[in-house]
N, C-alpha and C positions, 0 to 999 in steps of 0.2 A: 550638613557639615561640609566643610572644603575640603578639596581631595587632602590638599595638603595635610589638614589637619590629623585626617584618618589615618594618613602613612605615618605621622608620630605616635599613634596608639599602639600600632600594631606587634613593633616589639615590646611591650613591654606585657602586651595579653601572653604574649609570647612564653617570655620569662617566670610568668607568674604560673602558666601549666607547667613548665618544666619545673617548677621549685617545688608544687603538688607531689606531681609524680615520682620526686627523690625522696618527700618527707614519706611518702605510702609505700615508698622500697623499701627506708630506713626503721620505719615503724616496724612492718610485719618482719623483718630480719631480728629486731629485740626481743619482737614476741616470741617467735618463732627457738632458737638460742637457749633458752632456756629449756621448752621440752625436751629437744634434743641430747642435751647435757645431763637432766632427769634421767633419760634413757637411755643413755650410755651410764650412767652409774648404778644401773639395774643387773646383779649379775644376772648372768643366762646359766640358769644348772641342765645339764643332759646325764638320761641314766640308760646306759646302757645295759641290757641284758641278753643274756646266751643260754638259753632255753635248749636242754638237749632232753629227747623223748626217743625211747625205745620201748620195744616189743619184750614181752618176753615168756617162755614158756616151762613151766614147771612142773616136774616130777618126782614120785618117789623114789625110794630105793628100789622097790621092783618094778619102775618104769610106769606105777602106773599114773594118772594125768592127779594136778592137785589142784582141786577147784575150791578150798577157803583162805586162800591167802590173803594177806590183807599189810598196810603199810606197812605197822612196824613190822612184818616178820623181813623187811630188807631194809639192806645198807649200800649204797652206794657210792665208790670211791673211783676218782677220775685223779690217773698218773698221783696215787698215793697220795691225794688229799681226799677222806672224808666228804661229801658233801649232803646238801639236805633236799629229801623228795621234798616237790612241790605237790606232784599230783600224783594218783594211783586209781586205774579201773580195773575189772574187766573187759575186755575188751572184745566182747563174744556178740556184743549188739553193733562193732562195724562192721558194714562188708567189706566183705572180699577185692582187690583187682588182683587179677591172676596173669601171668605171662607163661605160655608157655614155650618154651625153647626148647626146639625138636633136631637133632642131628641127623643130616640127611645126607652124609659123607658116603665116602664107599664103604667107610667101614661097620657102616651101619645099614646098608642095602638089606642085608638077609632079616632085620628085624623088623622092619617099617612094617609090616602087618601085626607086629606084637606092639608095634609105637600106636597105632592108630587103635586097635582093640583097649589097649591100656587108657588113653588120653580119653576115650571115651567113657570106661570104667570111671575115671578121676572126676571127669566132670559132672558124672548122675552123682556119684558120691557127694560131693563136696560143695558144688552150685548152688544159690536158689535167686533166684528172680532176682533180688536186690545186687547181686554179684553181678563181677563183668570180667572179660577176660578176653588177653588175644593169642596171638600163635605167629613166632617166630619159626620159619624152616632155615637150616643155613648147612652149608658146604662150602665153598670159594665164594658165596656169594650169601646174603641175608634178608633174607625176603619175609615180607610181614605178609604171609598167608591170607590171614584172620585180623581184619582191626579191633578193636573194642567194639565188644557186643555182651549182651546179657546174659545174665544164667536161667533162663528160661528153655524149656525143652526145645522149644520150634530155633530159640539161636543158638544153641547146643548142635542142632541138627547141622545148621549153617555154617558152624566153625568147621564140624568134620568132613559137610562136602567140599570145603576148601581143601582140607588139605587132602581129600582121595584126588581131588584135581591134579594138584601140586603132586601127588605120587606117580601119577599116572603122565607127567609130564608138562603139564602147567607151567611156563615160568614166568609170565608176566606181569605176577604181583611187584607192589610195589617195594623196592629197597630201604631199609637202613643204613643209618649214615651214610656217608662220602660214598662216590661208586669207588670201588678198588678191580683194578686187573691183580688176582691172587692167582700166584701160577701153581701154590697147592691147596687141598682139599678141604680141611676144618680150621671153621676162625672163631672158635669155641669162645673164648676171650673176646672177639668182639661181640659174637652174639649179644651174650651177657649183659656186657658194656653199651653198645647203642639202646638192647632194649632197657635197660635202666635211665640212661641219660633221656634217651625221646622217650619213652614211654609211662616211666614210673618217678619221675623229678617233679616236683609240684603238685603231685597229690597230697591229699590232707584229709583227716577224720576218717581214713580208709585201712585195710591192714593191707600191706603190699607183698606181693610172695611172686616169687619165679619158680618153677618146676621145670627141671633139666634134665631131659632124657638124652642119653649119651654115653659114652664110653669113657669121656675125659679127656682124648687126645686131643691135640691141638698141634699145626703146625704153620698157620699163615696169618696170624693176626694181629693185627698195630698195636696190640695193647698188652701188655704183659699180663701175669696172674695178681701182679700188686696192684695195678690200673683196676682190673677190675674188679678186688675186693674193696678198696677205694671209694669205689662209684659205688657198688649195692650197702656198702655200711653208711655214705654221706643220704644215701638215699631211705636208711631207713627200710632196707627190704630184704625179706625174709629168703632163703635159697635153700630149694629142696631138692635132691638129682635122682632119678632111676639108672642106674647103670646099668647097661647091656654090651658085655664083654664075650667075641667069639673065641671062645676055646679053643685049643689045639690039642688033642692029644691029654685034656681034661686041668689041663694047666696055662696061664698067663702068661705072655711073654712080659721082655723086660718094657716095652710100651703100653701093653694093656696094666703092668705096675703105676707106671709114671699116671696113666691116666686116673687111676684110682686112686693113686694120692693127692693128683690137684683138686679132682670134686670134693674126696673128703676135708681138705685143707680148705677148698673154697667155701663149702655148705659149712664149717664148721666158726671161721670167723664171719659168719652171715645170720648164725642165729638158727642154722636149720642143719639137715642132716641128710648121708649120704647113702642109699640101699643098693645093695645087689640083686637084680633080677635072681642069679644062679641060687643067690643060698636064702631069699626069702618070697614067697609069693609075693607079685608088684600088688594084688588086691591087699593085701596083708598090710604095706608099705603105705596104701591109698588110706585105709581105714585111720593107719596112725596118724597119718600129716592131718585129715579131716579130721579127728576129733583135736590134733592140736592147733589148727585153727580156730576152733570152737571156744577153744578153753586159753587163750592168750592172755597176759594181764599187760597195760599199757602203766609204762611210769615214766615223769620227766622232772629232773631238778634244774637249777640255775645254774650253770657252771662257776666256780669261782674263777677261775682263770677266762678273761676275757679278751685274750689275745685273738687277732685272726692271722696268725704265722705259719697256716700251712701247715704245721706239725700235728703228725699223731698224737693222737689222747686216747687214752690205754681204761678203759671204764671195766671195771670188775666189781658184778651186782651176786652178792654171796644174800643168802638166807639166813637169820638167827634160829631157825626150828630147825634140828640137826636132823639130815639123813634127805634133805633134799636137794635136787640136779635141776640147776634152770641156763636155760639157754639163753643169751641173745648176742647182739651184735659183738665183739669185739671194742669196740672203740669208733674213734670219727677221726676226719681231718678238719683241723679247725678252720675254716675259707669265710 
């Protein structure tokens, strides 16, 4: 064929792919248009739910443990609405994680061999292999003694050479939270507070409990006493305290007051409870926390209220079989 003739063909091969490749744009855009449209006329439903679960522990009138409870003998109501249990156990077949929280202030120098005899006592009591637990020391500063470790004797052992270390002068475990330059003594409040947040947040199918040995004073910590009831009630975790209060003259001063009413005020919107070394044996105190461990019953409903505004929700779990005392949390912040 002549060149000539070839160079008249050429556009119109030209033209002919180009008018292809518009109708095979055109097409799959019709096809296509339709699904689309199908798909956006599909509502999308979402169901949110707000699942709250707590601890709780029940007694008779003479205090002693009540092991046949069961759904309906509870009601619970969050900020005076009614709501319905979903679920109900006991909850004596989860373990354990334990924190303990050791005050190693000045004002507690003279006891640290009753802290270290005690902590020992608690932990043959209360342990068993499937448990874990650590150990907070704190003064101006909060040192995680003890990480998580088992309740096994040989890591029972292990916790407590930690902290005769740490008594005997030890300090370079590692810190919780933020370093802080604290120019005074007890950050009682932070304690609490970091080992809740790092250490007890995102646990699950576990009972959570902190044991506070201390006085209750506080004078250096970033976080108030609302901070950190806050944090152990969002966290679902149990607060038990041993106080050890030096005496003067067989009497309190107005400090050693203040301290004895933030732990009871603390352990008491926490679900747990506050002892005196002076007016009851701590083995005495040990025996009770560990059989109320044992004997916890687990419940959680839906909340009606599905706001997340930050606000307190005030949750009050009453009994319908008259003449019994249950413990738990207080309430949550709803985040």
């Amino acid at each position: 064929m002549p060149a000539a003739q070839r160079n008249k063909t050429t556009p119109i091969a030209r033209i002919d792919l180009a008018s292809l490749l518009l109708a095979f744009l055109l097409l799959t855009f019709l096809l296509l248009v339709p699904f689309k449209l199908a798909a956006q006329s599909v509502p999308t439903i979402t169901a949110e739910t707000h699942l709250i679960d707590t601890t709780i522990s029940v007694h008779d009138a003479k205090g002693g443990l009540v092991l046949d409870l069961t759904k309906d003998d509870l009601s619970i109501v969050e900020d005076g609405i009614p709501q319905t249990i979903r679920f109900f156990s006991r909850a004596e077949q989860l373990p354990l994680s334990i924190g303990l929280i050791i005050d190693s202030s000045g004002s507690q120098e003279k006891f640290l061999k009753e802290h270290a005899r005690d902590i020992a006592e608690f932990l043959r009591q209360t342990m068993t292999p499937e448990d874990r637990a650590f150990a907070v020391c704190f003064g101006n500063h909060l040192r995680l003694v003890s990480d998580w470790t088992s309740g096994s004797p040989t890591d029972q052992a292990g916790m407590m050479s930690a902290l005769h270390s740490y008594d005997k002068g030890k300090s370079d475990f590692p810190e919780l939270g933020p370093k802080e330059d604290r120019e005074l003594g007890t950050a009682l409040n932070d304690a609490i507070y970091f080992a809740t947040t790092e250490k007890m947040t995102g646990i699950h199918q576990r009972r959570k409990i902190l044991v506070v040995f201390s006085d209750g004073e506080e004078n250096s910590s970033e976080h108030d006493l609302v901070d950190t009831i806050e944090a152990v009630q969002n966290a679902d975790t149990l607060v038990y305290a041993i106080r050890y209060t030096e005496m003067k003259h067989g009497k309190m001063n107005a400090s050693d007051r203040f301290g004895m009413r933030e732990l009871d005020h603390l352990t008491s919107q926490a679900g747990g409870k506050s002892y005196d070394s002076h007016t009851m044996k701590v083995s005495e105190a040990f025996a009770e926390i560990s059989g109320e461990l044992r004997s916890l019953y687990a419940v959680g409903y839906h909340a009606t209220n599905h706001g997340r505004d930050g606000t307190f929700r005030k949750i009050v779990i009453k009994s319908n079989r008259p003449g019994l005392v249950l413990r738990a949390r207080s309430g949550y912040y709803a985040k």
